[in-house]
MOPAC internal coordinates of N, CA, C and O (Angstrom, degrees):
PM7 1SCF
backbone

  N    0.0000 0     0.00 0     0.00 0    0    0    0
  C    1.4527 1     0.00 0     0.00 0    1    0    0
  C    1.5271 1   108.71 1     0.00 0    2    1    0
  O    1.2310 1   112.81 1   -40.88 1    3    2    1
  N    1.0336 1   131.18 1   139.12 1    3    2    1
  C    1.4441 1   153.37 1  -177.42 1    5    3    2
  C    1.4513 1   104.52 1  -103.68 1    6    5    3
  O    1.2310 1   122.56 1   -55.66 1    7    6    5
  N    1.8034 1   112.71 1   124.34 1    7    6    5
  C    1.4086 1   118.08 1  -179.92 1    9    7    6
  C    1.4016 1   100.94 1  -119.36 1   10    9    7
  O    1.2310 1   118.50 1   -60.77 1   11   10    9
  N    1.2086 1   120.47 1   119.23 1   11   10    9
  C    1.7601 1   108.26 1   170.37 1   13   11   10
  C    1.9113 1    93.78 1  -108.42 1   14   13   11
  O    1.2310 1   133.26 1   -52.96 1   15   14   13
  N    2.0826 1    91.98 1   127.04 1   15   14   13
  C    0.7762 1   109.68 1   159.70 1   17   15   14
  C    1.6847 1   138.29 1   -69.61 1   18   17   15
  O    1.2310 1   119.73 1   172.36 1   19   18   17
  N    1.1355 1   118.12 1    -7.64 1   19   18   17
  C    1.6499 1   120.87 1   163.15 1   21   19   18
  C    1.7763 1   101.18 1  -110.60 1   22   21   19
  O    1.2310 1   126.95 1    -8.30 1   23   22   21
  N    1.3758 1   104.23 1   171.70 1   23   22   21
  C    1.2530 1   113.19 1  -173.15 1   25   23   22
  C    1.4749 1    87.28 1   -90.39 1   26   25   23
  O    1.2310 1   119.80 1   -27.29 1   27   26   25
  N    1.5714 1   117.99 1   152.71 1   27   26   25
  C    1.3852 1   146.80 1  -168.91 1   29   27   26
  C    1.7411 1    88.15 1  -103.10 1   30   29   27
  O    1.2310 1   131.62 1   -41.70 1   31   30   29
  N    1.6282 1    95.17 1   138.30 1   31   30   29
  C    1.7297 1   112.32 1  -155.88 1   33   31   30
  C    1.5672 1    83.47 1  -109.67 1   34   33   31
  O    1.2310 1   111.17 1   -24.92 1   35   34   33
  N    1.4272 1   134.22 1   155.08 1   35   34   33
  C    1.6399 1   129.43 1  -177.62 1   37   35   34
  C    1.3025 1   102.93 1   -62.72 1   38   37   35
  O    1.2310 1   110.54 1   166.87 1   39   38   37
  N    1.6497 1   135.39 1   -13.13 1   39   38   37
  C    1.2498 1   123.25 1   163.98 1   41   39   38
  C    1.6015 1   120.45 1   -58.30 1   42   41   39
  O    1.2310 1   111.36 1   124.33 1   43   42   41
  N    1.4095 1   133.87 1   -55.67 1   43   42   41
  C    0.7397 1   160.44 1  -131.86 1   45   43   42
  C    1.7831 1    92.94 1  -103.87 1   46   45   43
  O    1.2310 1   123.80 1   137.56 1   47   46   45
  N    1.2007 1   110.32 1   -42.44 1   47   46   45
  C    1.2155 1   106.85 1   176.18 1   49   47   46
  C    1.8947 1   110.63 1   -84.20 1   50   49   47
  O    1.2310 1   121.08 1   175.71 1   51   50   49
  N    1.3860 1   115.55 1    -4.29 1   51   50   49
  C    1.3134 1   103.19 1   157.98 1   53   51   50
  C    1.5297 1   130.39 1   -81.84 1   54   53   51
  O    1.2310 1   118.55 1   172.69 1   55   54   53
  N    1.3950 1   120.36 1    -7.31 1   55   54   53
  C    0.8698 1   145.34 1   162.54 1   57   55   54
  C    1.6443 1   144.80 1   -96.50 1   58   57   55
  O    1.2310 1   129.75 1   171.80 1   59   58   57
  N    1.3544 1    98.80 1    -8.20 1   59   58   57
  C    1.4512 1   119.95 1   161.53 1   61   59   58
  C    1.6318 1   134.73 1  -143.44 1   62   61   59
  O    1.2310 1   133.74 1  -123.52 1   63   62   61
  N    1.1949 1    91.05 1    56.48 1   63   62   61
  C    1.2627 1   136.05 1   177.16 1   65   63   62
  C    1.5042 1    98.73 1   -14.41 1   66   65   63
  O    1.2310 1   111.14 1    -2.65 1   67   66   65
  N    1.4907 1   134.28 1   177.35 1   67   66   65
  C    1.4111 1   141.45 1   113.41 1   69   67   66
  C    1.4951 1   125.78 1   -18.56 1   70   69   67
  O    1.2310 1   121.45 1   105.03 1   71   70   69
  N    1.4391 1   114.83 1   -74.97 1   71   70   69
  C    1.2922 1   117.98 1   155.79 1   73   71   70
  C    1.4743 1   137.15 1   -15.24 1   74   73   71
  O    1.2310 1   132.24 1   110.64 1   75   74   73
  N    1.5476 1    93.96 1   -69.36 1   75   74   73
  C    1.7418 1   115.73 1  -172.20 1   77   75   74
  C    1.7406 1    87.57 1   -76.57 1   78   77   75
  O    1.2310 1   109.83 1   126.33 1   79   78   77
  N    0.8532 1   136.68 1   -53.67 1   79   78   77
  C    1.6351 1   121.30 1  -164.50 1   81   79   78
  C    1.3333 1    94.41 1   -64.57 1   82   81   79
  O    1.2310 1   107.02 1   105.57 1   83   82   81
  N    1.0748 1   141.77 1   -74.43 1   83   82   81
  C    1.9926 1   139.18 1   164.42 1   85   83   82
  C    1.4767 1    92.38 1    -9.89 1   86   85   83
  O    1.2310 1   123.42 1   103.04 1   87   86   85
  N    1.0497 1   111.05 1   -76.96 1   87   86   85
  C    1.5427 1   101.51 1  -150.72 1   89   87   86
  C    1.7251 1    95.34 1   -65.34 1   90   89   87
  O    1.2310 1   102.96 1   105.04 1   91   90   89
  N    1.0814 1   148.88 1   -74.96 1   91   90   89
  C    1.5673 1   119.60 1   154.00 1   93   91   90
  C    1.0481 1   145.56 1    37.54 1   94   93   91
  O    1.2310 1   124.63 1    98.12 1   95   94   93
  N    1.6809 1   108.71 1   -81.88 1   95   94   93
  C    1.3864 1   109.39 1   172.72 1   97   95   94
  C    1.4599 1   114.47 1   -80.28 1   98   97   95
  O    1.2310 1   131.49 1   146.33 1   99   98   97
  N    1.9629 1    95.42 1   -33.67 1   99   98   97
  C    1.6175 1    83.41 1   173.67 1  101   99   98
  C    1.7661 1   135.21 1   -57.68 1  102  101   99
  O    1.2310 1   120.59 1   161.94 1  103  102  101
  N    1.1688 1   116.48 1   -18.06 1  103  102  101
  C    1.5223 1   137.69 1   150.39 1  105  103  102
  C    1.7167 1   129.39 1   -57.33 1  106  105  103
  O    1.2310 1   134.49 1   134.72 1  107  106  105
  N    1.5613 1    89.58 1   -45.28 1  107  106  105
  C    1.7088 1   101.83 1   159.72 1  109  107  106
  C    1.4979 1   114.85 1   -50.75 1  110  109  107
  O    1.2310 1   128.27 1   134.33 1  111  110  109
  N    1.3591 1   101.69 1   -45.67 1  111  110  109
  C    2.0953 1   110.11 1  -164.45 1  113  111  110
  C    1.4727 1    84.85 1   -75.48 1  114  113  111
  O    1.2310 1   119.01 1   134.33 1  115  114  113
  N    1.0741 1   119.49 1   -45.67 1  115  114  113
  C    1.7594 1   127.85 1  -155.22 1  117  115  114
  C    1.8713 1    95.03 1   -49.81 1  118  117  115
  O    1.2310 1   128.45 1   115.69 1  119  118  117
  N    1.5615 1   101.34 1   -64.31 1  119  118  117
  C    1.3406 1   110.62 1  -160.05 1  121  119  118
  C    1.6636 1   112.70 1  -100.84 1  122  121  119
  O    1.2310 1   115.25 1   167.80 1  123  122  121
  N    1.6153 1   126.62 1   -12.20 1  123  122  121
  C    1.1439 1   106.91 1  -174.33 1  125  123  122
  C    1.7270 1   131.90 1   -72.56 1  126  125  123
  O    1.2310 1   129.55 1   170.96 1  127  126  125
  N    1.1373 1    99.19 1    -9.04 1  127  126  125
  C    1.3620 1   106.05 1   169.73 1  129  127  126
  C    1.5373 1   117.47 1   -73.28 1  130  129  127
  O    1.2310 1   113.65 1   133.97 1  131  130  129
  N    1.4725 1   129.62 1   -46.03 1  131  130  129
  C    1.3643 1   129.39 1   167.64 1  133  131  130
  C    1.7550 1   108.68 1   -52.13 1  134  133  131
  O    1.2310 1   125.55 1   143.38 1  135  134  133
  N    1.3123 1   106.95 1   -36.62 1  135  134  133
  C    1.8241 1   102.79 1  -161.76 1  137  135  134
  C    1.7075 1    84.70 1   -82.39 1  138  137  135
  O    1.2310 1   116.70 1   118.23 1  139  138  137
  N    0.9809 1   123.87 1   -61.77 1  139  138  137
  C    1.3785 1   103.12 1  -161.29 1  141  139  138
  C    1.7938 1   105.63 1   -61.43 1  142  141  139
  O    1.2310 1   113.57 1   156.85 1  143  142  141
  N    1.4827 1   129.77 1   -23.15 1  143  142  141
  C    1.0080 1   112.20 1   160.97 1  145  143  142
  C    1.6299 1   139.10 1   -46.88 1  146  145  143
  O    1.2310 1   121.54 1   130.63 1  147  146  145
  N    1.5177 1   114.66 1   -49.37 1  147  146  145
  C    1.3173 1   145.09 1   127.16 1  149  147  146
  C    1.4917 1   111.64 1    -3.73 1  150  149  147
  O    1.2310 1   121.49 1   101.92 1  151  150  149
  N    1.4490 1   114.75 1   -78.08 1  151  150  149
  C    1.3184 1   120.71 1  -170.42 1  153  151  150
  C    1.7260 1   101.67 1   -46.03 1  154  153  151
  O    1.2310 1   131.22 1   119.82 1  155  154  153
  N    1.4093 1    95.96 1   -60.18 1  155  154  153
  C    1.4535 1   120.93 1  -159.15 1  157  155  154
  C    2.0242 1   100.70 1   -43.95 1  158  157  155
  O    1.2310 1   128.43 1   124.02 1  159  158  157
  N    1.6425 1   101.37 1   -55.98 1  159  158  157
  C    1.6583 1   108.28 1   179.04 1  161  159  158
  C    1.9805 1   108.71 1   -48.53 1  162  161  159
  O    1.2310 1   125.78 1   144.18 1  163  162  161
  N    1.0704 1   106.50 1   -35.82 1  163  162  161
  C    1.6151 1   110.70 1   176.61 1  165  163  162
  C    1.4154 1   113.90 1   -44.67 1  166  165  163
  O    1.2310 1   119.38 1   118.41 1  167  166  165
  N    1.6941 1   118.78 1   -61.59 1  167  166  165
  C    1.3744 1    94.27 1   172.86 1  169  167  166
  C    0.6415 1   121.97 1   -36.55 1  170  169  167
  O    1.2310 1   113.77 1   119.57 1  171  170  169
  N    1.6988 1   129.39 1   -60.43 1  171  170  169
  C    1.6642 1    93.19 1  -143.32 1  173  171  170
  C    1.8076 1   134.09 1   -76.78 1  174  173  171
  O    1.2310 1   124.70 1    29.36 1  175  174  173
  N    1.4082 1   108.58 1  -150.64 1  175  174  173
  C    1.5368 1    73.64 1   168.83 1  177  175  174
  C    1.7723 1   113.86 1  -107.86 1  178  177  175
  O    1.2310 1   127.03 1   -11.69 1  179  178  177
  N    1.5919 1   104.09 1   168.31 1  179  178  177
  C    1.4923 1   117.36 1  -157.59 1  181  179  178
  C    1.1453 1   101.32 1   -40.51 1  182  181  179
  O    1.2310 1   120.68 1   -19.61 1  183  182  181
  N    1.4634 1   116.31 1   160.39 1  183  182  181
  C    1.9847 1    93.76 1   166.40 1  185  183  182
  C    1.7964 1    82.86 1  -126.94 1  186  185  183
  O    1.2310 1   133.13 1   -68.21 1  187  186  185
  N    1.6280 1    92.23 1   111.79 1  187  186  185
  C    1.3081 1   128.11 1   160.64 1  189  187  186
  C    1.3316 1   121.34 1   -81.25 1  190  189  187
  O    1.2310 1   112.29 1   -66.78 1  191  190  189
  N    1.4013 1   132.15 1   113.22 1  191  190  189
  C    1.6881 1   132.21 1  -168.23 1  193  191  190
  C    1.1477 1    82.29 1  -116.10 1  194  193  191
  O    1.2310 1   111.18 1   -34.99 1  195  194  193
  N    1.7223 1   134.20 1   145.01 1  195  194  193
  C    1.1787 1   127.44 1   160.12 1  197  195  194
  C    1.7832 1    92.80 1  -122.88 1  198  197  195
  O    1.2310 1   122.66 1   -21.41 1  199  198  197
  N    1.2921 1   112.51 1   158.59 1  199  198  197
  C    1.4624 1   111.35 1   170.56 1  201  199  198
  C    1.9286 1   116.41 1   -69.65 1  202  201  199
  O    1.2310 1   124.02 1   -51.57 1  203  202  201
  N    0.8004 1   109.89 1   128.43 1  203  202  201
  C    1.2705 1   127.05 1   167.78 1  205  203  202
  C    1.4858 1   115.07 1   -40.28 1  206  205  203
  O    1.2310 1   120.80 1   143.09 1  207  206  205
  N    1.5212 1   116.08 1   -36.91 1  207  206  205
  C    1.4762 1   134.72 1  -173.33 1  209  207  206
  C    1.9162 1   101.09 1   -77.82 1  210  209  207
  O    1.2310 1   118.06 1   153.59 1  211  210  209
  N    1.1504 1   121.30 1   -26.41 1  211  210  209
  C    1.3325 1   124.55 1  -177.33 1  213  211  210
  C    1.9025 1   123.80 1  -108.97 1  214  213  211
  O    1.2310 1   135.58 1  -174.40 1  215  214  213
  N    1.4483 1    87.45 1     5.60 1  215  214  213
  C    1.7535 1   105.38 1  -176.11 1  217  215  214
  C    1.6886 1   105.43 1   -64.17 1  218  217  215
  O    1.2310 1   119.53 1   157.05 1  219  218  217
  N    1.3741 1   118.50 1   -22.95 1  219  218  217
  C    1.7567 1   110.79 1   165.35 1  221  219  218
  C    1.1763 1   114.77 1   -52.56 1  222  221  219
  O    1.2310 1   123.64 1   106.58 1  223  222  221
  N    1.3860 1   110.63 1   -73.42 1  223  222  221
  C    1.6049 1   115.81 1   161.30 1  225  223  222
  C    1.4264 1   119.92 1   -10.28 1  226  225  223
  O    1.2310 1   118.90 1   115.17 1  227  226  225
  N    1.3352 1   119.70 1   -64.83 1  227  226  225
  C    1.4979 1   125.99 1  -171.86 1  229  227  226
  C    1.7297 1   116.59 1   -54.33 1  230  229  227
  O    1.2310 1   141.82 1   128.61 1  231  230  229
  N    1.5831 1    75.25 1   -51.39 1  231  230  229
  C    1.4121 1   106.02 1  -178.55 1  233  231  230
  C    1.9881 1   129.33 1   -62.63 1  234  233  231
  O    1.2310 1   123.75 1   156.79 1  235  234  233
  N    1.2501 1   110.41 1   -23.21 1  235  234  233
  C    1.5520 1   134.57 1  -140.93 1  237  235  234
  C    1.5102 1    76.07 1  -105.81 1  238  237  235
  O    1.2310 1   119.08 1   -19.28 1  239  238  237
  N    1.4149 1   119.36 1   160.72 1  239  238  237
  C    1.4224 1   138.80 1   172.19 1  241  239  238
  C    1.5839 1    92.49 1   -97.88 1  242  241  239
  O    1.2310 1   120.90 1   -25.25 1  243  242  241
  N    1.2143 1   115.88 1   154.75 1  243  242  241
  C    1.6201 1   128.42 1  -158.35 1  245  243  242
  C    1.3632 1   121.19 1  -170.10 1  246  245  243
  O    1.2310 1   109.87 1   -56.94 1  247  246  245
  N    1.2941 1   136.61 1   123.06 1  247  246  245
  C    1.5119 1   133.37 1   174.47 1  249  247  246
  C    1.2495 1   114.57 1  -108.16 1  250  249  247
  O    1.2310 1   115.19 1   -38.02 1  251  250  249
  N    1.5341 1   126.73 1   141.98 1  251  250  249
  C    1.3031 1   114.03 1   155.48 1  253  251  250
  C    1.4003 1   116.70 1   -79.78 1  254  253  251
  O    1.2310 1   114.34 1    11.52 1  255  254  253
  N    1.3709 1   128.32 1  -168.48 1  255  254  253
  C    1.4615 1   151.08 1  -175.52 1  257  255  254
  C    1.6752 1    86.75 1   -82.42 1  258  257  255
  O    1.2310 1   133.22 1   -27.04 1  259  258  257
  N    1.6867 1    92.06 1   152.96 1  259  258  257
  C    2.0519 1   102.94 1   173.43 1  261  259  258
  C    1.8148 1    81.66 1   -75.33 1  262  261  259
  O    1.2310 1   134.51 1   -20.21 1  263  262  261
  N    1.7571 1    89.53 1   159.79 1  263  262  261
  C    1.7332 1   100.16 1   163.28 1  265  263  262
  C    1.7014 1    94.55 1   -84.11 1  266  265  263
  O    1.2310 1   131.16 1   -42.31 1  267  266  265
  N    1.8665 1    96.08 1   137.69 1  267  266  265
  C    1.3987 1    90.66 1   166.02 1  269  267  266
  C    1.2170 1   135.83 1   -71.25 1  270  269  267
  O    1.2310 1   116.55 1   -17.49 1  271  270  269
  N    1.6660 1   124.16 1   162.51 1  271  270  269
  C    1.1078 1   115.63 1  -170.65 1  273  271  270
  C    1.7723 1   130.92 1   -56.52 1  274  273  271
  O    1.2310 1   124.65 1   144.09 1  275  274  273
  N    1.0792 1   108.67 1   -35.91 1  275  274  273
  C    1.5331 1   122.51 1   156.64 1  277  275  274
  C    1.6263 1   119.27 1   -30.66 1  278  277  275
  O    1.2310 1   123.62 1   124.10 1  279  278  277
  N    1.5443 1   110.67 1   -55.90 1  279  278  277
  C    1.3194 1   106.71 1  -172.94 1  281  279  278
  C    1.7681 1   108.33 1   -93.27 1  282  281  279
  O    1.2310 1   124.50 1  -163.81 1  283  282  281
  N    1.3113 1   108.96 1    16.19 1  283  282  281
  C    1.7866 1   100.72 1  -170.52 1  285  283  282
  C    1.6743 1    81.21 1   -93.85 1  286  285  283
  O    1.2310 1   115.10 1   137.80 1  287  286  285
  N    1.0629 1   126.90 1   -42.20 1  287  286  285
  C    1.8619 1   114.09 1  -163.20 1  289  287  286
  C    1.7240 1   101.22 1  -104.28 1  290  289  287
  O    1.2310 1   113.43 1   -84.91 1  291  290  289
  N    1.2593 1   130.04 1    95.09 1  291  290  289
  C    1.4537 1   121.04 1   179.46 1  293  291  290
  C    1.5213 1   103.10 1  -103.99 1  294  293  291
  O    1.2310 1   113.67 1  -153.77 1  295  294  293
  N    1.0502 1   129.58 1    26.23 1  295  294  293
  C    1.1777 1   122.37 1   164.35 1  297  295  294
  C    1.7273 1   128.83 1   -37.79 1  298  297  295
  O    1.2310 1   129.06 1   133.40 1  299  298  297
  N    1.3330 1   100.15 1   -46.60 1  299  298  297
  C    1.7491 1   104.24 1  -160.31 1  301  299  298
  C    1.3699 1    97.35 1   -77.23 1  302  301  299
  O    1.2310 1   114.28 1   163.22 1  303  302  301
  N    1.8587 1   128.44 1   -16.78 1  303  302  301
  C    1.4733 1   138.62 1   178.93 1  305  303  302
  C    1.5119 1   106.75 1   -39.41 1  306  305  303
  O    1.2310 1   120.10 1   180.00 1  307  306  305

């Protein structure tokens, strides 16, 4: 069931018909069990695998390049 908390203005009711609110919840029943499943996997934390073969990398002290001077002031873009 679908509750709208403000009152629906005759615009709003040309556009959300009987119909369209049905079809709504019927989409709600359809899908709320997957999304809140979904939601639920988000806590936790990411599960990040990195290869074992590239852990120097991670590991290794490393610099990038300066940004060139061109892209530090883009104002005139």
């Amino acid at each position: 069931m679908i509750k709208f908390t403000n009152e629906l203005t005759p615009d709003y009711k040309q556009i959300l018909t009987t119909d369209a609110i049905k079809f709504i919840g019927n989409l709600h029943i359809l899908f709320a069990p997957a999304i809140k499943s979904l939601l639920e996997d988000r806590k936790g934390p990411p599960a990040l695998e990195f290869q074992a073969k590239t852990e120097y990398i991670r590991t290794s002290e490393w610099h990038v390049a300066p940004i060139p001077s061109d892209l530090q002031d883009r104002r005139v873009e």
